[in-house]
MIMITI-630983 format. One record per atom (N, C-alpha, C): residue in three letters; x, y, z. Coordinates in Angstrom, 3 decimals, always signed. Each point is the difference from the previous one (the first is absolute). Example, Ala and Ser with C-alpha at 12.3 -4.5 7.8 and 13.67 -1.06 7.14 Angstrom:
2
+---------+----------+----------+----------+
: residuo :        u :        v :        w :
+---------+----------+----------+----------+
:     ALA :  +13.190 :   -5.690 :   +7.800 :
:     ALA :   -0.890 :   +1.190 :   +0.000 :
:     ALA :   +0.900 :   +1.200 :   +0.000 :
:     SER :   -0.350 :   +1.050 :   -0.720 :
:     SER :   +0.820 :   +1.190 :   +0.060 :
:     SER :   -0.770 :   +1.090 :   +0.730 :
+---------+----------+----------+----------+
% end
This chain:
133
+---------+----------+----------+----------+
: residuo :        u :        v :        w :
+---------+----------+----------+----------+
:     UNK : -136.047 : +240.871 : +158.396 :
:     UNK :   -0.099 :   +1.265 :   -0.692 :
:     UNK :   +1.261 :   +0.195 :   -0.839 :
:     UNK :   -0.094 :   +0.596 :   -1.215 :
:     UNK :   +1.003 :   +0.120 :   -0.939 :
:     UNK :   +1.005 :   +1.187 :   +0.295 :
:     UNK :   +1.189 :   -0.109 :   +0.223 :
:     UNK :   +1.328 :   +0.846 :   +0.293 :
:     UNK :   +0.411 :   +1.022 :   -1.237 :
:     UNK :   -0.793 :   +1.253 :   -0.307 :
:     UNK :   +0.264 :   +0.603 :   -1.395 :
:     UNK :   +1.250 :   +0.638 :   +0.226 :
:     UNK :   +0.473 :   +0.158 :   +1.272 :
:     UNK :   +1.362 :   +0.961 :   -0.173 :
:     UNK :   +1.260 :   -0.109 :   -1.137 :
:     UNK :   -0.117 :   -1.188 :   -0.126 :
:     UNK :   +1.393 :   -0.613 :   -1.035 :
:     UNK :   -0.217 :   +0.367 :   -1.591 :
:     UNK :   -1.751 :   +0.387 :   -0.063 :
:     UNK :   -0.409 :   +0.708 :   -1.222 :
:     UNK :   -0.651 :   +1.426 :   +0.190 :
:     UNK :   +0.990 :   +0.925 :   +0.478 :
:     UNK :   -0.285 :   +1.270 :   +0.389 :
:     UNK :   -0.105 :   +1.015 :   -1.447 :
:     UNK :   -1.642 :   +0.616 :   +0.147 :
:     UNK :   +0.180 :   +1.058 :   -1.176 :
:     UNK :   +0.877 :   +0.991 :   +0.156 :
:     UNK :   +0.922 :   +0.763 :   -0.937 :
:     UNK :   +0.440 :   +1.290 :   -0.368 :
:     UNK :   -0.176 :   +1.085 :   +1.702 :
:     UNK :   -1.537 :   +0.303 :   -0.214 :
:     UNK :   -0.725 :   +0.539 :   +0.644 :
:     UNK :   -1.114 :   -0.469 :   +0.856 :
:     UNK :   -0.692 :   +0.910 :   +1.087 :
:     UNK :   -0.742 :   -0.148 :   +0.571 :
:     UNK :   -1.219 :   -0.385 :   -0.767 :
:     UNK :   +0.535 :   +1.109 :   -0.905 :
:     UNK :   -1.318 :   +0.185 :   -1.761 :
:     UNK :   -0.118 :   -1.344 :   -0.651 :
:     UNK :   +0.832 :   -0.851 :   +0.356 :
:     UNK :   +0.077 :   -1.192 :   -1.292 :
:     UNK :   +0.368 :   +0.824 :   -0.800 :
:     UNK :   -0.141 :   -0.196 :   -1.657 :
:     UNK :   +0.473 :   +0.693 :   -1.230 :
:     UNK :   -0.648 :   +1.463 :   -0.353 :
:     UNK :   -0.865 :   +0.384 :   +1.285 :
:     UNK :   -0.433 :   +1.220 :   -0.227 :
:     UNK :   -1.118 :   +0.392 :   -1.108 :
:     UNK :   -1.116 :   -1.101 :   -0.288 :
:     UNK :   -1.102 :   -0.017 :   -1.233 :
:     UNK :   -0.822 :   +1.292 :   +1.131 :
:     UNK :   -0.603 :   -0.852 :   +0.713 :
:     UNK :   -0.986 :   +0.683 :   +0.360 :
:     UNK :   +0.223 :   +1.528 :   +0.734 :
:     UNK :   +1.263 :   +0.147 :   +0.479 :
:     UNK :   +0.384 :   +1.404 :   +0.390 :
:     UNK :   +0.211 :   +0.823 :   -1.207 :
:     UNK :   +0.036 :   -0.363 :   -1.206 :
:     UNK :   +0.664 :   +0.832 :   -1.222 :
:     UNK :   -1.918 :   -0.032 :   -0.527 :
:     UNK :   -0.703 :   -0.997 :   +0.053 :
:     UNK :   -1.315 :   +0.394 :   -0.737 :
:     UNK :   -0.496 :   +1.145 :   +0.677 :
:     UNK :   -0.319 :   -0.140 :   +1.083 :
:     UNK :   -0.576 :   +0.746 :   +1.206 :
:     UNK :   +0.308 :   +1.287 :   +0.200 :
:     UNK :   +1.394 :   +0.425 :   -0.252 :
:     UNK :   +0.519 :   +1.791 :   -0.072 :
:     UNK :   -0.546 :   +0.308 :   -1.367 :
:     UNK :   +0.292 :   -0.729 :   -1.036 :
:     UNK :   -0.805 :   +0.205 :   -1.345 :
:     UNK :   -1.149 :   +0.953 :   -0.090 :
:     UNK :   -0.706 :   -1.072 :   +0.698 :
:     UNK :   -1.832 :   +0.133 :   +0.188 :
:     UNK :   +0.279 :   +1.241 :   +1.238 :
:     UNK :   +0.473 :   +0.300 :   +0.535 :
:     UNK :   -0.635 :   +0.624 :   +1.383 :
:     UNK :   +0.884 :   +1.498 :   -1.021 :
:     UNK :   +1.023 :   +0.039 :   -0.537 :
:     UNK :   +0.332 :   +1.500 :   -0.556 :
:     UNK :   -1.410 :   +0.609 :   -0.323 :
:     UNK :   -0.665 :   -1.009 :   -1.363 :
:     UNK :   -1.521 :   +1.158 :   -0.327 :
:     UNK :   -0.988 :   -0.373 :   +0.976 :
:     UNK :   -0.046 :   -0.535 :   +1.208 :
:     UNK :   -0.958 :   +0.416 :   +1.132 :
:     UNK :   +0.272 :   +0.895 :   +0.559 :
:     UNK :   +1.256 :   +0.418 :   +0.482 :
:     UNK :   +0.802 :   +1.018 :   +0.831 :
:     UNK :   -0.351 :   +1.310 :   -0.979 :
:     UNK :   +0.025 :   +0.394 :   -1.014 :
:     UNK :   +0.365 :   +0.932 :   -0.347 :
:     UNK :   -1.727 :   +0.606 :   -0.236 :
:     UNK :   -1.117 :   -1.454 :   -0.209 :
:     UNK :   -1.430 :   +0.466 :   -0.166 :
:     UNK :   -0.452 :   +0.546 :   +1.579 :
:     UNK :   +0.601 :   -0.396 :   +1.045 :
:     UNK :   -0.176 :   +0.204 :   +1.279 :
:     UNK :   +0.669 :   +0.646 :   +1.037 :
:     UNK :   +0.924 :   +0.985 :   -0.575 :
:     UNK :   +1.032 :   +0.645 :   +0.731 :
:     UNK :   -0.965 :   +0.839 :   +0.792 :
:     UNK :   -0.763 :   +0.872 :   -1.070 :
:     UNK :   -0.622 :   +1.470 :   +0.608 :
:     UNK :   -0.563 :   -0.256 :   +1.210 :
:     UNK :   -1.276 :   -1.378 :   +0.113 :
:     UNK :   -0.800 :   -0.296 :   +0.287 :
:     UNK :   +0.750 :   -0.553 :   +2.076 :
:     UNK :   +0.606 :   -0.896 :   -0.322 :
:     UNK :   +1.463 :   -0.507 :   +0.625 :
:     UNK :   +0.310 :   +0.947 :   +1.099 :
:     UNK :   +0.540 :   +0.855 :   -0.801 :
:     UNK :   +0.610 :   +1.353 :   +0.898 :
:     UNK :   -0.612 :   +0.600 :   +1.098 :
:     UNK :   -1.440 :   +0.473 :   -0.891 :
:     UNK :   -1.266 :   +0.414 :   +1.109 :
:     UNK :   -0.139 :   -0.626 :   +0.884 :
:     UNK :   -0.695 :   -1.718 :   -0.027 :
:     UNK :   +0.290 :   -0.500 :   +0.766 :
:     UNK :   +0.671 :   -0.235 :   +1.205 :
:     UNK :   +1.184 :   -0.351 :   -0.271 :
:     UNK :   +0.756 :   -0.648 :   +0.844 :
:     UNK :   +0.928 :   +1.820 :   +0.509 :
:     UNK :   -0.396 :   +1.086 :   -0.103 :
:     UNK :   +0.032 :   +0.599 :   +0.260 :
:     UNK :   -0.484 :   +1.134 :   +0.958 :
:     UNK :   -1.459 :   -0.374 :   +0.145 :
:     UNK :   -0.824 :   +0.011 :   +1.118 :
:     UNK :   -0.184 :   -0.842 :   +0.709 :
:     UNK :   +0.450 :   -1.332 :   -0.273 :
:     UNK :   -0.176 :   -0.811 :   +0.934 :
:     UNK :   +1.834 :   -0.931 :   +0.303 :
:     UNK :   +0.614 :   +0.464 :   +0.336 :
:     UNK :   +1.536 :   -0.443 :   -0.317 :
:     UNK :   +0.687 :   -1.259 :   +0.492 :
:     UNK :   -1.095 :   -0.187 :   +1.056 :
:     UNK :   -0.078 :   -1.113 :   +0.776 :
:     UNK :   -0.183 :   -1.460 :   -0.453 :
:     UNK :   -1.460 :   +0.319 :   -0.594 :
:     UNK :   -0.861 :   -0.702 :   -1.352 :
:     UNK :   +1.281 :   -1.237 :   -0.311 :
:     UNK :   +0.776 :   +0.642 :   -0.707 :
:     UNK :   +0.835 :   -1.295 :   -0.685 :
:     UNK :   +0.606 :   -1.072 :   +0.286 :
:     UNK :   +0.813 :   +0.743 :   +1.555 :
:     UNK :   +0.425 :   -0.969 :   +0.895 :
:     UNK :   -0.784 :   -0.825 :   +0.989 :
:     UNK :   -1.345 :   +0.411 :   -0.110 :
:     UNK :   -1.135 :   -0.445 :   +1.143 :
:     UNK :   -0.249 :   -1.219 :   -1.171 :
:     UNK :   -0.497 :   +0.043 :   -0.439 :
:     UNK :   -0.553 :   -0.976 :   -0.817 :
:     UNK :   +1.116 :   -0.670 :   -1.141 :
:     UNK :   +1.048 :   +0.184 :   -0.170 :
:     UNK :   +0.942 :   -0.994 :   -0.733 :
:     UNK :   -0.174 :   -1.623 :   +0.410 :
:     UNK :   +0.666 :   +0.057 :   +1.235 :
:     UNK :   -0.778 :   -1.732 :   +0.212 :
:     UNK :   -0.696 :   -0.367 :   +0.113 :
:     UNK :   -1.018 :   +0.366 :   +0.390 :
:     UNK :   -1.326 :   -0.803 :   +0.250 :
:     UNK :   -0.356 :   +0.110 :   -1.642 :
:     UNK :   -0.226 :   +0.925 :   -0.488 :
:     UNK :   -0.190 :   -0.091 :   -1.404 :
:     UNK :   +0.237 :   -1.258 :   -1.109 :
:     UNK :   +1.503 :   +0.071 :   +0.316 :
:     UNK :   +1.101 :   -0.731 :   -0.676 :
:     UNK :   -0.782 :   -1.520 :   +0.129 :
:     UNK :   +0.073 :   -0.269 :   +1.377 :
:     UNK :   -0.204 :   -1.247 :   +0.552 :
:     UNK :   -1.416 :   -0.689 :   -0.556 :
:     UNK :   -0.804 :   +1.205 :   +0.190 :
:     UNK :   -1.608 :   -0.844 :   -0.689 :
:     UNK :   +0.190 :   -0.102 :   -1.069 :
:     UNK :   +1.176 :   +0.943 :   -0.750 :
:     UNK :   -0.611 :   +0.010 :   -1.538 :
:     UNK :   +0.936 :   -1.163 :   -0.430 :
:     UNK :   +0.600 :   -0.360 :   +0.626 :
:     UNK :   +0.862 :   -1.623 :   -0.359 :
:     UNK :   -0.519 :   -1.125 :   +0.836 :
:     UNK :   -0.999 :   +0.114 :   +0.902 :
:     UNK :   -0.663 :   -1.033 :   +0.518 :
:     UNK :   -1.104 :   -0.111 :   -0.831 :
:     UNK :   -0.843 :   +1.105 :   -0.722 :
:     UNK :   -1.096 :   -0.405 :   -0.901 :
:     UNK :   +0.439 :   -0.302 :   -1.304 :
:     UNK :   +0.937 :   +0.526 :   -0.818 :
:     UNK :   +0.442 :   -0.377 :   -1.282 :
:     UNK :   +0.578 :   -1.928 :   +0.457 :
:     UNK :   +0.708 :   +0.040 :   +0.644 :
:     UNK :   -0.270 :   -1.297 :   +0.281 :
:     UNK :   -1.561 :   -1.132 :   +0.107 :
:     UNK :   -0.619 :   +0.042 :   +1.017 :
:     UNK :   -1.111 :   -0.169 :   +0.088 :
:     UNK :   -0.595 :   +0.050 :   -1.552 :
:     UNK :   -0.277 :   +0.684 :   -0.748 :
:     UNK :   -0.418 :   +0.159 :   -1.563 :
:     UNK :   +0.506 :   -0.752 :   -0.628 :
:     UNK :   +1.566 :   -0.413 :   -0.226 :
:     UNK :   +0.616 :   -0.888 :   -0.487 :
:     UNK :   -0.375 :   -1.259 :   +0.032 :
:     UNK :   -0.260 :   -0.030 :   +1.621 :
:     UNK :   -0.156 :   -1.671 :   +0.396 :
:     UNK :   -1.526 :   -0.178 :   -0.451 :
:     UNK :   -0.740 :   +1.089 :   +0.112 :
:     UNK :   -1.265 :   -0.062 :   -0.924 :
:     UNK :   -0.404 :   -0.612 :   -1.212 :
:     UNK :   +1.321 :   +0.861 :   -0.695 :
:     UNK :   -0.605 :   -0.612 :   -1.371 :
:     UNK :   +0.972 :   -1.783 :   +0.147 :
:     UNK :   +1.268 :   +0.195 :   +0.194 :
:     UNK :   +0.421 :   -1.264 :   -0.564 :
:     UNK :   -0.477 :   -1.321 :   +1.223 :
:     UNK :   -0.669 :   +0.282 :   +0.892 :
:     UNK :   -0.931 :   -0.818 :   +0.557 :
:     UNK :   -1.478 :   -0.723 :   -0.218 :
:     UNK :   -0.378 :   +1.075 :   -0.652 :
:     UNK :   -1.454 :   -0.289 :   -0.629 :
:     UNK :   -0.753 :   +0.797 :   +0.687 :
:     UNK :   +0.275 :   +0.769 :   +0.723 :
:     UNK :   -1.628 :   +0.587 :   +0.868 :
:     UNK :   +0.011 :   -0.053 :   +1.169 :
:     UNK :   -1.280 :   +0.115 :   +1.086 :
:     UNK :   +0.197 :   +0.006 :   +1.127 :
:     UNK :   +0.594 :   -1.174 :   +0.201 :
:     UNK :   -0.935 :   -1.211 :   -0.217 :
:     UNK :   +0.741 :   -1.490 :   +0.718 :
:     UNK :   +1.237 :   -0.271 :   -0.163 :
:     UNK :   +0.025 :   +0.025 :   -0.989 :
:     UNK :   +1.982 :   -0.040 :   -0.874 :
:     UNK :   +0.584 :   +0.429 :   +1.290 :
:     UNK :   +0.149 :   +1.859 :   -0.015 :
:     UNK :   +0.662 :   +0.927 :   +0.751 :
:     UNK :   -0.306 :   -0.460 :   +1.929 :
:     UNK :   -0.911 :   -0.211 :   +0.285 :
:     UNK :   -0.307 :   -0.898 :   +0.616 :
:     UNK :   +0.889 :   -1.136 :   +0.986 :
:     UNK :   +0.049 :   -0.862 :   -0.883 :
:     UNK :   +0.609 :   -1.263 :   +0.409 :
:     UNK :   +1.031 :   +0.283 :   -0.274 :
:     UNK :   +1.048 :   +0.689 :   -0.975 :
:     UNK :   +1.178 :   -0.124 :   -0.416 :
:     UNK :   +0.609 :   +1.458 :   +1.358 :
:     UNK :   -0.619 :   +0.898 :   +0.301 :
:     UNK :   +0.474 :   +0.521 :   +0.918 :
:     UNK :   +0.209 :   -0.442 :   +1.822 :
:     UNK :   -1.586 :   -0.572 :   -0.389 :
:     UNK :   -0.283 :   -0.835 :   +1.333 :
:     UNK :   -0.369 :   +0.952 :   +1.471 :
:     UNK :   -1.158 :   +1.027 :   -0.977 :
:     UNK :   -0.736 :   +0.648 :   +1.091 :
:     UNK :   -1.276 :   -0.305 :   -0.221 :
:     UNK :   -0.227 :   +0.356 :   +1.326 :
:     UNK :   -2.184 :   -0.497 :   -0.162 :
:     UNK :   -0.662 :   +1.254 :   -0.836 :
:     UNK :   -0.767 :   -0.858 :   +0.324 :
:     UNK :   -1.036 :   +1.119 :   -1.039 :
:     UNK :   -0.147 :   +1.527 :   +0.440 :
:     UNK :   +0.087 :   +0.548 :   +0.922 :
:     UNK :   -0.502 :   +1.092 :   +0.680 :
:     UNK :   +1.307 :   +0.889 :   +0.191 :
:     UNK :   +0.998 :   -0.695 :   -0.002 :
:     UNK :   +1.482 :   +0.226 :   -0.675 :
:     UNK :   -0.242 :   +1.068 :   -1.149 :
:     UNK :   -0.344 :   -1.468 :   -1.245 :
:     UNK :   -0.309 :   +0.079 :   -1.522 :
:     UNK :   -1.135 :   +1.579 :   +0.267 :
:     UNK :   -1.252 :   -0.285 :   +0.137 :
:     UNK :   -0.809 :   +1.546 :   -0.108 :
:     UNK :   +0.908 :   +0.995 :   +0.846 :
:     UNK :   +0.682 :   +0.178 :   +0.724 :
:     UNK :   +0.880 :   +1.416 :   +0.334 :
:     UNK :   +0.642 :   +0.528 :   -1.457 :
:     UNK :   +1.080 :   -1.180 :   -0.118 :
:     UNK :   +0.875 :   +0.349 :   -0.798 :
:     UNK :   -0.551 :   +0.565 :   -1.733 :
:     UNK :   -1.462 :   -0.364 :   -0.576 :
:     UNK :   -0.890 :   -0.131 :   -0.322 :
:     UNK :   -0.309 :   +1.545 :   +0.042 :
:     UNK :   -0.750 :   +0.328 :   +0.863 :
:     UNK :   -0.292 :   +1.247 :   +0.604 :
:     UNK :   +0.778 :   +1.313 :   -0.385 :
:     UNK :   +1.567 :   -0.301 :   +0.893 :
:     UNK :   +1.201 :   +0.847 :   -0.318 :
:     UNK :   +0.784 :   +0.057 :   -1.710 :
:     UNK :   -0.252 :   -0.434 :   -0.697 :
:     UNK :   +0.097 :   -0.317 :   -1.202 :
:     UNK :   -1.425 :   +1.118 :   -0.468 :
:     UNK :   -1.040 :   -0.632 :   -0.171 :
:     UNK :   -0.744 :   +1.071 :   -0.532 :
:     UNK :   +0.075 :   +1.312 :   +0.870 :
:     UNK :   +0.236 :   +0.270 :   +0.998 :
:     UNK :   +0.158 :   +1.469 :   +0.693 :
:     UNK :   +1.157 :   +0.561 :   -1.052 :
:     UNK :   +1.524 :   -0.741 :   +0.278 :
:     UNK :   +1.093 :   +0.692 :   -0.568 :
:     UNK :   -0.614 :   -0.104 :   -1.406 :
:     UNK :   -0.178 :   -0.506 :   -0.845 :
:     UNK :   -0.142 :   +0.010 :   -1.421 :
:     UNK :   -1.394 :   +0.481 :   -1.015 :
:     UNK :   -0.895 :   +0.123 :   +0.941 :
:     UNK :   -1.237 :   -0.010 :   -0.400 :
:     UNK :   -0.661 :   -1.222 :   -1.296 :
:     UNK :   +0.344 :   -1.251 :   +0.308 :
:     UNK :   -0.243 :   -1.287 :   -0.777 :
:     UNK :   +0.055 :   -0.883 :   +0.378 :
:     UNK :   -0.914 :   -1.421 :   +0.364 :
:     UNK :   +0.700 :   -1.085 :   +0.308 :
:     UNK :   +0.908 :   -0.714 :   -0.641 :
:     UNK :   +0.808 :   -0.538 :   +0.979 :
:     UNK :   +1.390 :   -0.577 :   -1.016 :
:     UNK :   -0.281 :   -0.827 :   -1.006 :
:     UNK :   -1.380 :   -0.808 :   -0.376 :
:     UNK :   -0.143 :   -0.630 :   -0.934 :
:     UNK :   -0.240 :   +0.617 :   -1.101 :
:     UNK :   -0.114 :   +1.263 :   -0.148 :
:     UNK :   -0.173 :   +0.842 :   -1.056 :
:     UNK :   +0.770 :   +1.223 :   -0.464 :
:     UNK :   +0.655 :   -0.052 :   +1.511 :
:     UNK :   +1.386 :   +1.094 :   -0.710 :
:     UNK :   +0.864 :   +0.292 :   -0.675 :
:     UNK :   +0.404 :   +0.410 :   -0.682 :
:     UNK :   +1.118 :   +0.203 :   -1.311 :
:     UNK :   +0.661 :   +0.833 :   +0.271 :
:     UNK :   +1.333 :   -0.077 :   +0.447 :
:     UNK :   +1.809 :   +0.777 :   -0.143 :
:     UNK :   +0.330 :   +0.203 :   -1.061 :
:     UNK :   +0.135 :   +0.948 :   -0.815 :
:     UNK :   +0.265 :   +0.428 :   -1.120 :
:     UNK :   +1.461 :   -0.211 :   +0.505 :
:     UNK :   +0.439 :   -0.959 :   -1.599 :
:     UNK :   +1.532 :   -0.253 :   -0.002 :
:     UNK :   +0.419 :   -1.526 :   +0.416 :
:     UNK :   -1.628 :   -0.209 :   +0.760 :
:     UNK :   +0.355 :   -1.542 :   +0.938 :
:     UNK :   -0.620 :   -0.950 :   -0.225 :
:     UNK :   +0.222 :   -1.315 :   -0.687 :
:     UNK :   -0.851 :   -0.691 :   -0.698 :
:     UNK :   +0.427 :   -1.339 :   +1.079 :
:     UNK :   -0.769 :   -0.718 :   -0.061 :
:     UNK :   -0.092 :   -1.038 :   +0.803 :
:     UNK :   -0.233 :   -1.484 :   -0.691 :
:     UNK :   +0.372 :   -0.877 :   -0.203 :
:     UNK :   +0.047 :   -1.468 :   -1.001 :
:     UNK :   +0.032 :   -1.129 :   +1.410 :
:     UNK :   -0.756 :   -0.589 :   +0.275 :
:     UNK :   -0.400 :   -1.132 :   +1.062 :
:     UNK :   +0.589 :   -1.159 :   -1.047 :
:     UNK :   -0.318 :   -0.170 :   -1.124 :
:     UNK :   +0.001 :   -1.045 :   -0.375 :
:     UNK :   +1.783 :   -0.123 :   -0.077 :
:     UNK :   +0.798 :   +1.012 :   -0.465 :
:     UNK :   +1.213 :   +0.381 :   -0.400 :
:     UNK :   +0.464 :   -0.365 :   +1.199 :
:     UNK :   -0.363 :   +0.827 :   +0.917 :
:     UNK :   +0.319 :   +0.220 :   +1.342 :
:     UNK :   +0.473 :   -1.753 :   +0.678 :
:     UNK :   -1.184 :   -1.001 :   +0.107 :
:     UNK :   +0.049 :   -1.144 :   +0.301 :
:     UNK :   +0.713 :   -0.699 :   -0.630 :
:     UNK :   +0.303 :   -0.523 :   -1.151 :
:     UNK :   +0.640 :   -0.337 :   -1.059 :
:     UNK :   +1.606 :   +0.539 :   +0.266 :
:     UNK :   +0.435 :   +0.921 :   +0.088 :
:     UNK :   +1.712 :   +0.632 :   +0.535 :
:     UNK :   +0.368 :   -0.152 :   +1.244 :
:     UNK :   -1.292 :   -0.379 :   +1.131 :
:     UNK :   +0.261 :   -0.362 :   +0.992 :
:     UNK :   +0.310 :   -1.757 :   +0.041 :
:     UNK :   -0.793 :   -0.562 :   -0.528 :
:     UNK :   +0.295 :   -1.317 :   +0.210 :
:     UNK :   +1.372 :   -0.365 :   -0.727 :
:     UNK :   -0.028 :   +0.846 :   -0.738 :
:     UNK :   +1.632 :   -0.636 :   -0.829 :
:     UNK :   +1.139 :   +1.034 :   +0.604 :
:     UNK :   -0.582 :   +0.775 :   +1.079 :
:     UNK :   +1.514 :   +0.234 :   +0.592 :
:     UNK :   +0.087 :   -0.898 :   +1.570 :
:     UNK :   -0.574 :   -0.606 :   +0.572 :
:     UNK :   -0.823 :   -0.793 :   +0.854 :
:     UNK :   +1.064 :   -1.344 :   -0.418 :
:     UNK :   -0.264 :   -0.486 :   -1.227 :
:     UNK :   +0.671 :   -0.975 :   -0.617 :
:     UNK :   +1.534 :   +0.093 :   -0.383 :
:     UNK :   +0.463 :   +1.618 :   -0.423 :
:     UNK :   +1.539 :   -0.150 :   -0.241 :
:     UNK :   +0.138 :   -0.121 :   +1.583 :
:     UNK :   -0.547 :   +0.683 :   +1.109 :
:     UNK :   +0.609 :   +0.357 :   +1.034 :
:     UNK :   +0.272 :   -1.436 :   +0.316 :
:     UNK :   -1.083 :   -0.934 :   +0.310 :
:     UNK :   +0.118 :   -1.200 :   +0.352 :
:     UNK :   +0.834 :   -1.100 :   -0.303 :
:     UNK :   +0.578 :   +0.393 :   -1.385 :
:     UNK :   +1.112 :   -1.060 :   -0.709 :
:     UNK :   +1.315 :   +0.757 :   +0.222 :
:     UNK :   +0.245 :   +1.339 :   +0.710 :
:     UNK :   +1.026 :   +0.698 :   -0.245 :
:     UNK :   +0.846 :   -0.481 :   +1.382 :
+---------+----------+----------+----------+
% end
């Protein structure tokens, strides 16, 4: 396994892209959803802290899962490259269209574009510096 300490980022952030896009974007969500927000988590106060992790956790175990979707090819792809059985595959399947209302082969993340071919292609040639490095 590779020893990154001796090439330590700045930050926890690395260079801080994705923490600086992300407050960006979430100022005009926050401000379309304050009122709404308030009520909420105002009658229910609990609400936020009850469900922060578990939340958190699916919604980065399925955005994953989707990922490996597309740049896998599909079920079999996602499949074999994860290395669960099938009945695995239909849960995860399942929980995906519950949280999202779509199967992952047809879902679209606005903002989130996905390139398999790109994807494979930057992998094998970092695969290759790694290997000569």
């Amino acid at each position: 396994m590779a020893d990154f300490r001796s090439e330590r980022m700045p930050t926890p952030e690395g260079e801080g892209r994705a923490k600086a896009a992300l407050e960006t974007a979430y100022e005009s969500y926050y401000k379309r959803n304050t009122a709404f927000n308030k009520r909420l988590f105002g009658a229910f106060p609990e609400l936020r802290e009850a469900l922060r992790g578990h939340t958190g956790a699916r919604i980065l175990d399925l955005l994953g899962f989707w990922l490996m979707w597309q740049i896998s090819g599909g079920f079999d792809g996602t499949q074999k490259a994860l290395g669960i059985s099938k009945s695995q595959m239909y849960r995860r399947v399942a929980l995906f269209r519950e949280a999202f209302g779509e199967h992952p082969d047809v879902c679209e993340f606005p903002g989130i574009t996905v390139d398999p071919a790109a994807f494979l292609a930057g992998m094998a040639e970092r695969f290759e510096h790694n290997k000569t490095s």
